[in-house]
C-alpha positions in Angstrom: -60.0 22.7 45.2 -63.4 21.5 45.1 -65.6 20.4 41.8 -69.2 22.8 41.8 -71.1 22.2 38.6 -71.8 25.4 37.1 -74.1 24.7 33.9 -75.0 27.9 31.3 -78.4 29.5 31.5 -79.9 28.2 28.3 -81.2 31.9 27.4 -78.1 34.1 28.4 -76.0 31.4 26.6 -78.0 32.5 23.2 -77.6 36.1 24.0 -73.9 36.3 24.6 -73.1 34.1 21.7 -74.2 37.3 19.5 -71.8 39.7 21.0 -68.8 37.1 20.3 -67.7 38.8 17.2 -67.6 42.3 19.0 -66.2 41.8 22.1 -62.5 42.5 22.4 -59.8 43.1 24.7 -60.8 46.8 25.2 -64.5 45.6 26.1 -63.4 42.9 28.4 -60.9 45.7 30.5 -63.7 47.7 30.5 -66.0 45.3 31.7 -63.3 44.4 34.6 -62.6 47.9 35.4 -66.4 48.5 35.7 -67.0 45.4 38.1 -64.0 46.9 40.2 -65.8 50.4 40.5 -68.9 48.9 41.3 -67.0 46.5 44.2 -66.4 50.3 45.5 -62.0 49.7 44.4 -60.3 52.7 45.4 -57.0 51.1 43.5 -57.1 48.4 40.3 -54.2 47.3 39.4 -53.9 46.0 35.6 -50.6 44.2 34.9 -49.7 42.9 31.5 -47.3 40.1 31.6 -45.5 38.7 28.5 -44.7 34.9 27.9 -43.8 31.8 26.2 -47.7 31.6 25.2 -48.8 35.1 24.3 -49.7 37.7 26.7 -51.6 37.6 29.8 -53.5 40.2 31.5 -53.9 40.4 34.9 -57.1 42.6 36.7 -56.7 43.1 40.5 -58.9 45.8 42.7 -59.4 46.4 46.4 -62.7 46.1 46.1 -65.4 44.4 48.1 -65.3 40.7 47.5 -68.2 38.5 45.8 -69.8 35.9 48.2 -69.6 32.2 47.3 -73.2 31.8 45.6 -72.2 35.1 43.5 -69.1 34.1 42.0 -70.9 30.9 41.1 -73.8 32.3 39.6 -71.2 35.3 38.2 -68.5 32.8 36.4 -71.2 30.4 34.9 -70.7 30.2 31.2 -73.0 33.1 29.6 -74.2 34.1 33.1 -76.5 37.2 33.0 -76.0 41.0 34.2 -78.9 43.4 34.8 -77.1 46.1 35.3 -76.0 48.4 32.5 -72.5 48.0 32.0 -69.9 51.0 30.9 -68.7 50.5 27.7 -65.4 50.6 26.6 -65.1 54.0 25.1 -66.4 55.4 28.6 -64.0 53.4 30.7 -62.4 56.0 32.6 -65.1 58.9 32.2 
């Protein structure tokens, strides 16, 4: 595995610090479920897996991959979406 620096975007950073208190687990499925329609996934597969340390969630779709530069630019801390999201009450709709 290779090191790629990935610093926050100073402005995004200040925006998604205000939606900490509100986001939850419901949001953040829904947010993942979302990408996964957008990758065009005809099958997501969510699988909840108990352990030692809690629970872990696991989010896997068929959908069309990310290239490199977008999964850097996509899993920088408080990286920035322009497109409207679903939210978590429509997940599903």
């Amino acid at each position: 595995m290779r090191y790629v620096p990935n610093p926050p975007d100073a402005a995004a950073l200040m925006m998604s610090a205000r939606s900490f208190g509100d986001y939850d687990l419901l949001s953040a499925l829904a947010d993942l479920i979302d990408n996964s329609i957008k990758a065009r996934a005809r099958v997501v597969h969510i699988t909840c897996v108990r352990n030692d340390a809690g629970i872990e969630v696991r989010v896997r779709d068929d959908g069309e991959g990310m290239s490199s530069s977008e999964l850097a630019a996509g899993m920088g801390p408080a990286s920035s979406n322009d497109s409207p999201t679903t939210s978590a009450s429509s997940a599903g709709d």
